[in-house]
N, C-alpha and C positions, 0 to 999 in steps of 0.2 A: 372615461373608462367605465365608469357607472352603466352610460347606455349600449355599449357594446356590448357588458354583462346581461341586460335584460332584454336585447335582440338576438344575440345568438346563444343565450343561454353557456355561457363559458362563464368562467373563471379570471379576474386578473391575471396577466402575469406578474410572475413575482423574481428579485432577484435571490440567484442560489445560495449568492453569500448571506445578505443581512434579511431576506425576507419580506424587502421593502418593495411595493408595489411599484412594477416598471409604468410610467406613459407610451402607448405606441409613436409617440416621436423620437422615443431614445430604444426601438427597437429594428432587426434587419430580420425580416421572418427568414428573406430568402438565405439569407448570409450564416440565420442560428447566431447573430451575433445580439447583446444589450450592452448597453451603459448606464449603471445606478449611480445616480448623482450622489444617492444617501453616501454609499460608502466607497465608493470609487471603483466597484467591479465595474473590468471589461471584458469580456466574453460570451462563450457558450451559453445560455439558458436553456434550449429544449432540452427535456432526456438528463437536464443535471438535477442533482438534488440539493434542498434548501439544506442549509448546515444549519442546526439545532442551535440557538442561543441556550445556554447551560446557566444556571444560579452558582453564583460563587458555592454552596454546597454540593453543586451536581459536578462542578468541576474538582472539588476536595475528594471524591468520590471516585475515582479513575475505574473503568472495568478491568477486570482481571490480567494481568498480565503486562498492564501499561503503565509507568513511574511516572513522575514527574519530579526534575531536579532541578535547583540552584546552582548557578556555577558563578564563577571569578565576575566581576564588571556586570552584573547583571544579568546574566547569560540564562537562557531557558534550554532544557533538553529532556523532549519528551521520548522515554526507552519504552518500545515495544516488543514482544520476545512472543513469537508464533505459538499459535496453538497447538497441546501436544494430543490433541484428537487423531489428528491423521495416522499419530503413530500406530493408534491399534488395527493401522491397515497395512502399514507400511513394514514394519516390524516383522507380520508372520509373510508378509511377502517374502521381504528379504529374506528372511529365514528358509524358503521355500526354495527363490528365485537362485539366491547366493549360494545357502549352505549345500542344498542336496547336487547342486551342476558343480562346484568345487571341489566337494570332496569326492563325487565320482569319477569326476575325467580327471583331476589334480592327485587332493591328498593320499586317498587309496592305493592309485598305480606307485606315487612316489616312496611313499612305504614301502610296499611289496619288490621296491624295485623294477616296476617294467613298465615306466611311462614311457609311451612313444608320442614323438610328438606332430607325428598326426594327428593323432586325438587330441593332443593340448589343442592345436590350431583349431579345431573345433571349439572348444570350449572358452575362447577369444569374445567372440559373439556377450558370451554371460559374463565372462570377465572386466570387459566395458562396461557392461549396462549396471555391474553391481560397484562402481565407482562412483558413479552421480546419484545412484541410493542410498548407498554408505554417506552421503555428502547432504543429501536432505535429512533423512534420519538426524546424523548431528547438529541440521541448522535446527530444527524443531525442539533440541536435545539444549542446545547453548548456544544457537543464532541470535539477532536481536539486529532492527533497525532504530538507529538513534537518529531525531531530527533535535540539532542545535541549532538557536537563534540569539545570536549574538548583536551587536548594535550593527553593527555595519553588514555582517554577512549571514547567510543559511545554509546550514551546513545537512545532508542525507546521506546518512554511511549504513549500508548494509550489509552485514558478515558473519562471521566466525572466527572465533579466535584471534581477533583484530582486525583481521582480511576480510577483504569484500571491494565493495564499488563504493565511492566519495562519489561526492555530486556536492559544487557550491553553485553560488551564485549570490550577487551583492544583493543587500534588504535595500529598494527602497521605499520612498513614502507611499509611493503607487503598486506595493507589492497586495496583490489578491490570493484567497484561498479558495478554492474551489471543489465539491466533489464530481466526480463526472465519470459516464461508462467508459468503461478499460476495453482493450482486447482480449483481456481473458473474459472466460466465461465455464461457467458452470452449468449442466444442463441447458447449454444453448442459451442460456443469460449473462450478457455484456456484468462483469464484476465492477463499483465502484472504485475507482482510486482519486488517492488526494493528488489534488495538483496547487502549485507553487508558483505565481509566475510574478514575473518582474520584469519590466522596461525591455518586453521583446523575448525575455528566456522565461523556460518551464522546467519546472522538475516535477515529476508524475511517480507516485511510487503507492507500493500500500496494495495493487490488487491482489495479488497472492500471497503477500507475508502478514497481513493486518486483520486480525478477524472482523468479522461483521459489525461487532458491536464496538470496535475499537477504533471503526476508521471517522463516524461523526463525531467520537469523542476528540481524536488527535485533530480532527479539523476544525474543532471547536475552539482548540485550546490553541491553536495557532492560527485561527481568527484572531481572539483577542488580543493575542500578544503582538500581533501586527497591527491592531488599530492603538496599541497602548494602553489597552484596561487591564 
């Protein structure tokens, strides 16, 4: 590897998870696939990013908005609750989007008495669109994704008010953590999300509900807790 370095002027590859330099015998350029014998990752390498090893103080340390709990049998769950940044965009939307198309073709006429509902149907269009606003607004407001890691399983619930979407899938000893480009994107930039896999299954979450700085931390921490430290 050394001389590959000092002829084509590159860099090691390195694995995303432990940051342990791959061999090009445990790598598939074409395929974008490695295997780190260090720590047992199998997958993606180009285009992912290395997960930060953290000092037991960096992890005591969580970024804003992210907990870390104890639960029953040893159980870890780490609570992440969105950034409420967006709100200061979201809010006078709404307020724009919602209040002034409701109370004109809506509450106004039905006060005065002369809503027709030709024009309600018209104002259909805004009445939609202000249901999954009203609905982010609240996730931002008291959303939160938990990821539990229990002996046997791994559990990603993300919601509101209880509700939301579960996601399990069994821990095993071969389970890896990974960051890797999303399909969202922002400015035309692939978003990181954490990914989960195990014996064949993936769980992938985090590109839009996880701030920037929160998702090397959650994958750090569920690093660890996966190799046992």
């Amino acid at each position: 590897m050394e001389a590959v370095t000092k002829i084509l002027g590159i860099k090691p590859f390195t694995c995303p998870q432990c940051g342990q330099e791959l061999p090009l015998a445990d790598l598939n350029m074409a395929a974008n696939a490695a295997l780190c014998r260090a720590c047992g990752y199998a997958g993606p390498f180009l285009n992912a990013q290395a997960i930060p090893r953290l000092t037991d103080e960096q992890l005591a340390r969580p970024p804003k908005r992210v907990q870390l709990e104890r639960g029953f049998g040893d159980s870890l769950s780490v609570i992440c609750r969105p950034s409420r940044w967006p709100l200061l965009f979201l809010i006078p939307f709404a307020t724009f989007w919602s209040g002034i198309s409701m109370t004109v073709i809506y509450i106004i006429p039905l006060f005065q008495g002369e809503f027709d509902w030709a024009t309600g149907l018209i104002g259909v269009p805004f009445l939609l669109g202000t249901i999954p606003l009203l609905l982010v607004i609240l996730f931002h407001l008291f959303g939160k994704t938990v990821v539990t890691l229990s002996k046997g399983r791994v559990t990603v619930h993300t919601g509101l008010f209880g509700k939301g979407r579960t996601r399990e899938m069994d821990r095993s000893s071969g389970m890896t953590v990974s960051l890797e480009p999303s399909s969202y994107r922002v400015n035309n930039v692939p978003q990181p999300e954490i990914v989960l896999a195990s014996e064949g299954r993936e769980i992938r979450f985090g590109a839009m509900m996880l701030s920037k700085d929160a998702k090397p931390y959650v994958a750090a921490v569920l690093q660890r807790a996966v190799a046992g430290r």
